[in-house]
C-alpha positions as CSV (number, residue, x, y, z in Angstrom):
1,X,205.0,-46.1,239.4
2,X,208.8,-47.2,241.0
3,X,211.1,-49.3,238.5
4,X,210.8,-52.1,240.7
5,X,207.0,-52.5,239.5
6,X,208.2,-51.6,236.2
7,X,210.2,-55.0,236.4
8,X,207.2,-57.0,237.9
9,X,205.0,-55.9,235.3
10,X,207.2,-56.2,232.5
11,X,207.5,-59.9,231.2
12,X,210.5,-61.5,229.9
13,X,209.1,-61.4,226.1
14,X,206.8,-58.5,226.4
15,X,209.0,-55.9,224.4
16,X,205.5,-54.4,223.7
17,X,204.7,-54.3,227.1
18,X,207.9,-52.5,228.2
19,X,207.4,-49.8,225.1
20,X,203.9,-49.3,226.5
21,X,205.1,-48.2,230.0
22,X,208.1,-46.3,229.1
23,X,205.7,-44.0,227.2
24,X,203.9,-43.3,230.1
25,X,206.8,-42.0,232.0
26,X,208.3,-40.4,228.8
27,X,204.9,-38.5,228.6
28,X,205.1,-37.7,233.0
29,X,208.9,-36.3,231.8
30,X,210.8,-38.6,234.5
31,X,214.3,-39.6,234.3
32,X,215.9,-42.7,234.0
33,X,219.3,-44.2,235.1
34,X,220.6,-47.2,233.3
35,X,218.8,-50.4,234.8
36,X,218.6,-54.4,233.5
37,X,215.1,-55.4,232.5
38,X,215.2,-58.1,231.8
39,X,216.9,-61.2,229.9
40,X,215.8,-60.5,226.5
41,X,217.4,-56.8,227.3
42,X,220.0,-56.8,229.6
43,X,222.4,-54.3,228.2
44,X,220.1,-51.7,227.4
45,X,219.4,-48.6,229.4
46,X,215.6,-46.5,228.9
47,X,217.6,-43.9,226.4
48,X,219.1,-46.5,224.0
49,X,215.5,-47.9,224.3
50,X,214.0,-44.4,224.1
51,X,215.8,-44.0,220.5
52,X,214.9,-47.6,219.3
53,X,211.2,-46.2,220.1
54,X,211.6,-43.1,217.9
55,X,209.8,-41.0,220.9
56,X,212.9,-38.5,222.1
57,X,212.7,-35.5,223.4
58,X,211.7,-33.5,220.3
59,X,208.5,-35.4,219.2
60,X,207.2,-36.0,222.8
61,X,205.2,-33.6,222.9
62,X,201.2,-32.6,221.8
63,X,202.3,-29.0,221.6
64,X,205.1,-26.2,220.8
65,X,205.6,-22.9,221.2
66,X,208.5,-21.3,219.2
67,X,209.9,-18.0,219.4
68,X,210.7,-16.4,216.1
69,X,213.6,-13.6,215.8
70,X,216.5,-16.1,216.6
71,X,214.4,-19.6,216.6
72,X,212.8,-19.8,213.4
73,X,214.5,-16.8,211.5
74,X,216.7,-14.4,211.7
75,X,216.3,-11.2,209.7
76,X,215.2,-12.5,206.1
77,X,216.4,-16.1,206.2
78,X,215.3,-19.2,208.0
79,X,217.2,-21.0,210.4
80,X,218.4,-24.2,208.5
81,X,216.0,-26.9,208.7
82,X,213.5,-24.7,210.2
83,X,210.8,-24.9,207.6
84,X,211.7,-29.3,207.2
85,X,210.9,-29.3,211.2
86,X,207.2,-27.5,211.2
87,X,206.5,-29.4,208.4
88,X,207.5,-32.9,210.4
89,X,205.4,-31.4,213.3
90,X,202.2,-30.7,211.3
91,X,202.5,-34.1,209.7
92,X,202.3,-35.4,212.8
93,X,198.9,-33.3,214.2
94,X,201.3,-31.5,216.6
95,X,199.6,-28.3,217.7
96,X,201.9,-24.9,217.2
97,X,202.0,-21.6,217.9
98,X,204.9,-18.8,217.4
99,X,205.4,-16.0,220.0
100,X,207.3,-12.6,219.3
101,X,208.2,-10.1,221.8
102,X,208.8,-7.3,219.2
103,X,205.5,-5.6,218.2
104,X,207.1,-4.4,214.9
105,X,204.5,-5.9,212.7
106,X,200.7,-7.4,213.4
107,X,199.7,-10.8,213.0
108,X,199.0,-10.9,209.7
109,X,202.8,-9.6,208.8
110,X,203.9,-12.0,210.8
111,X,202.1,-15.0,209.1
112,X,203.3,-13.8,205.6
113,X,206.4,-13.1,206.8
114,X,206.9,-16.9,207.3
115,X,204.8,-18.2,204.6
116,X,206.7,-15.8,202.7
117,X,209.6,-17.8,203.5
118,X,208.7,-21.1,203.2
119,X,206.2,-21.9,206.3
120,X,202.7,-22.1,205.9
121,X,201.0,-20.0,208.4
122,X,197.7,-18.5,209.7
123,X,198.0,-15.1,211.5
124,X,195.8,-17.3,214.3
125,X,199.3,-19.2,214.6
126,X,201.1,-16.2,216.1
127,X,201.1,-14.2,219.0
128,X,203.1,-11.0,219.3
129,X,202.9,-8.6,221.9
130,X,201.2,-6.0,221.2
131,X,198.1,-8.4,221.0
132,X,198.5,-9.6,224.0
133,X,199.2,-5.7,225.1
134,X,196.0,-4.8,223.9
135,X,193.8,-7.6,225.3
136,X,195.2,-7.4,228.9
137,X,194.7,-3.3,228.4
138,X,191.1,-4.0,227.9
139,X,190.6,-6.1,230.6
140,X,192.3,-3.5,233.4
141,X,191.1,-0.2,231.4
142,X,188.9,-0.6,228.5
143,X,189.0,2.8,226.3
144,X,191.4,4.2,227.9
145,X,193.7,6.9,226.7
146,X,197.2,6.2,226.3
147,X,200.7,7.3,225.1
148,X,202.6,5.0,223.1
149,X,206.2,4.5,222.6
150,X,206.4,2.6,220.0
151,X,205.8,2.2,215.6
152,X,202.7,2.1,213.5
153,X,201.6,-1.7,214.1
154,X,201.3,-1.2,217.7
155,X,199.8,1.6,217.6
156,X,197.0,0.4,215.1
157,X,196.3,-2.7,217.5
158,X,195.7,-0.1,220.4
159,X,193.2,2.2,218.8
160,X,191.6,-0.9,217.2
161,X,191.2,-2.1,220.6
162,X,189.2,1.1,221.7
163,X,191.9,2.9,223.3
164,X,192.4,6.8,222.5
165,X,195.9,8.5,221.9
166,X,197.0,11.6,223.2
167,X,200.4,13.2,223.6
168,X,198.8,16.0,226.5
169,X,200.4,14.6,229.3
170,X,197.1,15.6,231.4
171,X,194.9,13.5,230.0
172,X,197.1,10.1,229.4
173,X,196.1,7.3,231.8
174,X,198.9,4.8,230.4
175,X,202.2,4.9,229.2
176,X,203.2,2.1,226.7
177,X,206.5,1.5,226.0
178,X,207.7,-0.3,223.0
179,X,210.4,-1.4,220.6
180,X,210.7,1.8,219.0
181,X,213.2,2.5,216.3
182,X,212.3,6.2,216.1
183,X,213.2,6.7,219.9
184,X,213.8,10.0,220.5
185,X,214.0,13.4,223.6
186,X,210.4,14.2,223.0
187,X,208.6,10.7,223.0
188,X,210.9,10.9,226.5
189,X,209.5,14.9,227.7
190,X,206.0,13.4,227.0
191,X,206.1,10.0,228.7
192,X,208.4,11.8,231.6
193,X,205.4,14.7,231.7
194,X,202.6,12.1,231.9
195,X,204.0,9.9,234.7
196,X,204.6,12.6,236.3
197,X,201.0,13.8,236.4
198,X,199.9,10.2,237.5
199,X,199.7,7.9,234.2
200,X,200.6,4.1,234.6
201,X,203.8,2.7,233.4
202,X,203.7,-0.7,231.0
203,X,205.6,-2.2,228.3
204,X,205.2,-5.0,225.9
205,X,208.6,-6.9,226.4
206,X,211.6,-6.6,228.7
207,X,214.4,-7.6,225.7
208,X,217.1,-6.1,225.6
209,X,218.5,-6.4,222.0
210,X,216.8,-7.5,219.2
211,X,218.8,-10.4,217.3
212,X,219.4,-9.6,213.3
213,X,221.7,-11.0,210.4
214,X,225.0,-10.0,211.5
215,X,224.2,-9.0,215.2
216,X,221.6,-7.7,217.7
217,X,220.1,-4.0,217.6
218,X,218.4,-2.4,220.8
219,X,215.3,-3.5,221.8
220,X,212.3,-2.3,224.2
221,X,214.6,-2.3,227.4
222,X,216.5,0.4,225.8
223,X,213.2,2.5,225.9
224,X,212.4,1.5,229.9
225,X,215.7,1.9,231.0
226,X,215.4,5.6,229.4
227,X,211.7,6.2,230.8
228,X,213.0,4.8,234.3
229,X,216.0,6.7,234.5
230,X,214.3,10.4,233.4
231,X,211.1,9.0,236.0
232,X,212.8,7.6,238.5
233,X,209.6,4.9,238.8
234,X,210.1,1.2,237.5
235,X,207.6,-0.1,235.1
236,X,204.9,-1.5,236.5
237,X,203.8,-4.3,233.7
238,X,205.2,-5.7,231.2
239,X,202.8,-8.1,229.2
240,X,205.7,-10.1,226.9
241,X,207.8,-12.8,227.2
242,X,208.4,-13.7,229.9
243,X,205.1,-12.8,231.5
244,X,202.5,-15.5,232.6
245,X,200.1,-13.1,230.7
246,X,201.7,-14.3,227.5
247,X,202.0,-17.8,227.5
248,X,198.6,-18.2,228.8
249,X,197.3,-16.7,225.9
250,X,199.5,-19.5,224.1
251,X,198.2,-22.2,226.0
252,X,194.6,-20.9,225.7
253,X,194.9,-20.7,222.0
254,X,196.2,-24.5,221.5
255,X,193.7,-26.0,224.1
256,X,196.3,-28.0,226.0
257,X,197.6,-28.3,229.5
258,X,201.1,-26.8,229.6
259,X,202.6,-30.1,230.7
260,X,202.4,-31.5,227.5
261,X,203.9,-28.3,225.5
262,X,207.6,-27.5,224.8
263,X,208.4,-24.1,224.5
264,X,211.7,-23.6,221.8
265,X,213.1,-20.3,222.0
266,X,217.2,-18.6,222.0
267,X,216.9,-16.7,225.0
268,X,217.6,-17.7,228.8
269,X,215.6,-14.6,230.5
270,X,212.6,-14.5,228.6
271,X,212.0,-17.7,226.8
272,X,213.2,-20.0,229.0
273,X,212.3,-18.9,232.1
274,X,208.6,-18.4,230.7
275,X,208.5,-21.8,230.1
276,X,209.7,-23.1,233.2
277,X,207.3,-20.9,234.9
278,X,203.8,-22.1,233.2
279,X,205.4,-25.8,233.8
280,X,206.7,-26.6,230.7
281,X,209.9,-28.4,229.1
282,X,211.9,-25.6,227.5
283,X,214.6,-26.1,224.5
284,X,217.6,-23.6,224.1
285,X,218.8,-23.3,220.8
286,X,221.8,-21.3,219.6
287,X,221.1,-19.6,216.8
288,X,220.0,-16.8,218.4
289,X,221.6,-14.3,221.0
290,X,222.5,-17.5,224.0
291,X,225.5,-18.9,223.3
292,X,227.6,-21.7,225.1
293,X,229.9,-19.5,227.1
294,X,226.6,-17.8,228.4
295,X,224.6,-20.9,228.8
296,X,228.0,-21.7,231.4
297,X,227.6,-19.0,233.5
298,X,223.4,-19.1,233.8
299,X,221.9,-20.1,237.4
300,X,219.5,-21.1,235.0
301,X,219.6,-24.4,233.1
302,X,217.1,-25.4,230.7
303,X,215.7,-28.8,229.9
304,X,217.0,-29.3,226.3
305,X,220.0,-27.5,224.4
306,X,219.9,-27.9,220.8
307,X,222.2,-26.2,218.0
308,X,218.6,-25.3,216.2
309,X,215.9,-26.4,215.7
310,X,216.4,-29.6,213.6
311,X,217.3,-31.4,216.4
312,X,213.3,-31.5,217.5
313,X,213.1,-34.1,214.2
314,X,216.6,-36.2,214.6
C-alpha cells in the first residue's frame, strides 16, 4: 500500500480510519517521512501520530525475547524498571521468553533467580544454552560420549540427555566447551588429546566476557580460544547466541512468526545480530557490555537503542 492510496482512502474526518491503516504498516515495520493527510491534520507527521496512538516501538509487538546477564539483571540486582516492564508486557498478553548464553545454572535456577528478584517466572520461560546444547546433541548423536568443559549444570543436562562422560581421550566423540570458571592445563591436555584422536569440536556460546556488578569476567570464548590455539582446529558449532539453532527454539516455544517478535538484548555480536538474522526487530540497550562509543564504531546498527529497558513501556 503507497501513501498516495493511504490519502485516497483516508477521509477528511475519518481519524479512526487513518489509526486503522497506520497500524497496519506499524505492524509490516515500514517507515514513514513526514507527510499532510489531510485538513483535519495537516501538521502532523505518522510519529507524532504514532505517539497520540500509544502503539511505539516498544508495545508493537506479539512477542519478546530478552537476554538476561546485562538486559534484565546484572549480577544480583535488576536493571531499573526491569520487573515494572514484564509486568506491563504480561498485562498486556504479550508472549515472553528470556535467553542466556551462560550455561551456569539450569532452567529452573534461572526462573528462581528472577522470581527471586521480583519477576514471576516459569523455568518454560527461559532458554539457556546448555538446553539447547543438549537437544541439538541428540538430534546429530544421540548417547554419545562426550568431554565437557564446563560446571555442574551443564554437565547434569548432558547426562540427563543420554550422553556418557569420559575423560579417555579414545573413546570421546565430542568435545563441549563451556563457560567454565574452573578452567584449567588438564581440562586443556584432555580436550587437546581427544581432538587429536578424532572427537568433534562444539561450544555453547561464542561471548567473550561475561558482564557482572562492577565489570565483565571471561566467558566461553576464553575456553575456544585456548582449545583452538593448543588444536590448531576452529570449533566447528557453536549452538548459543547468536546461532539460528537458538532463536528457533525461542520462536518455537512462543508459537509466533519471528516478524512479529523483538529481540532486547546488550550485545551487538550475539544479540543483535541473532535477531536480525531470524528477521526480527532488535533493541540495544546499555546497561550491559555495548556502550555508545562502541555502538559508533559497529558496521552493525540495530533497530532500536534504548538506555534499558523501560523505554519498551514509555
Amino acid at each position: 500500500m503507497s501513501i498516495e492510496i493511504l490519502r485516497r482512502n483516508t477521509p477528511n474526518s475519518g481519524i479512526p480510519n487513518i489509526l486503522m491503516i497506520l497500524r497496519i504498516f506499524i505492524i509490516d515495520n515500514l517507515s514513514f517521512a513526514p507527510i499532510k493527510l489531510n485538513s483535519h491534520a495537516e501538521f502532523w507527521n505518522f510519529e507524532s501520530l504514532f505517539h497520540e496512538m500509544g502503539l511505539m516501538a516498544g508495545l508493537n509487538f506479539s512477542g519478546y525475547i530478552f537476554d538476561l546477564d546485562g538486559t534484565i539483571y546484572l549480577g544480583e540486582k535488576l536493571i531499573s524498571g526491569a520487573r515494572e516492564t514484564i509486568e506491563k508486557l504480561k498485562s498486556l498478553s504479550k508472549r515472553i521468553v528470556y535467553l542466556s548464553n551462560k550455561p551456569l545454572q539450569t532452567r529452573e535456577d534461572y526462573a528462581a533467580k528472577l522470581t527471586r528478584l521480583g519477576i514471576k517466572t516459569d523455568p518454560a520461560e527461559v532458554i539457556n544454552s546448555s538446553l539447547v546444547m543438549s537437544h541439538w546433541l541428540s538430534k546429530q548423536a544421540p548417547g554419545a560420549t562426550i568431554y565437557v568443559i564446563g560446571e555442574p549444570p551443564l554437565i547434569g543436562e548432558m547426562v540427563q540427555a543420554g550422553f556418557c562422560i569420559s575423560e579417555k581421550a579414545g573413546e570421546i566423540q565430542y568435545v563441549i566447551a563451556s563457560f567454565d570458571r574452573t578452567f584449567d592445563y588438564r581440562k586443556l591436555n584432555i580436550a587437546l588429546q581427544a581432538i587429536r584422536k578424532g572427537a568433534r569440536f562444539v561450544a555453547t556460546n561464542p561471548d567473550r566476557t561475561c558482564p557482572v556488578e562492577g565489570g565483565e569476567i571471561p566467558d566461553c570464548a576464553a575456553m575456544i580460544g585456548a582449545i583452538e590455539g593448543a588444536t590448531g582446529k576452529k570449533v566447528e558449532t557453536v549452538v548459543g547466541k547468536p546461532s539460528d539453532i537458538m532463536i528457533q527454539v525461542a520462536v518455537e516455544l512462543m508459537g509466533l512468526n519471528p516478524r512479529n517478535c523483538l529481540l532486547v538484548g546488550d550485545r551487538l555480536e550475539t544479540d543483535m545480530v541473532m535477531g536480525q538474522k531470524a528477521g526480527m526487530a532488535t533493541a540495544l540497550v546499555l546497561t550491559g557490555v555495548t556502550t555508545r562509543e562502541v555502538l559508533k564504531k559497529s558496521d552493525f546498527q540495530p533497530d532500536y537503542i534504548w538506555e534499558s529497558v523501560t523505554e519498551i513501556i514509555k
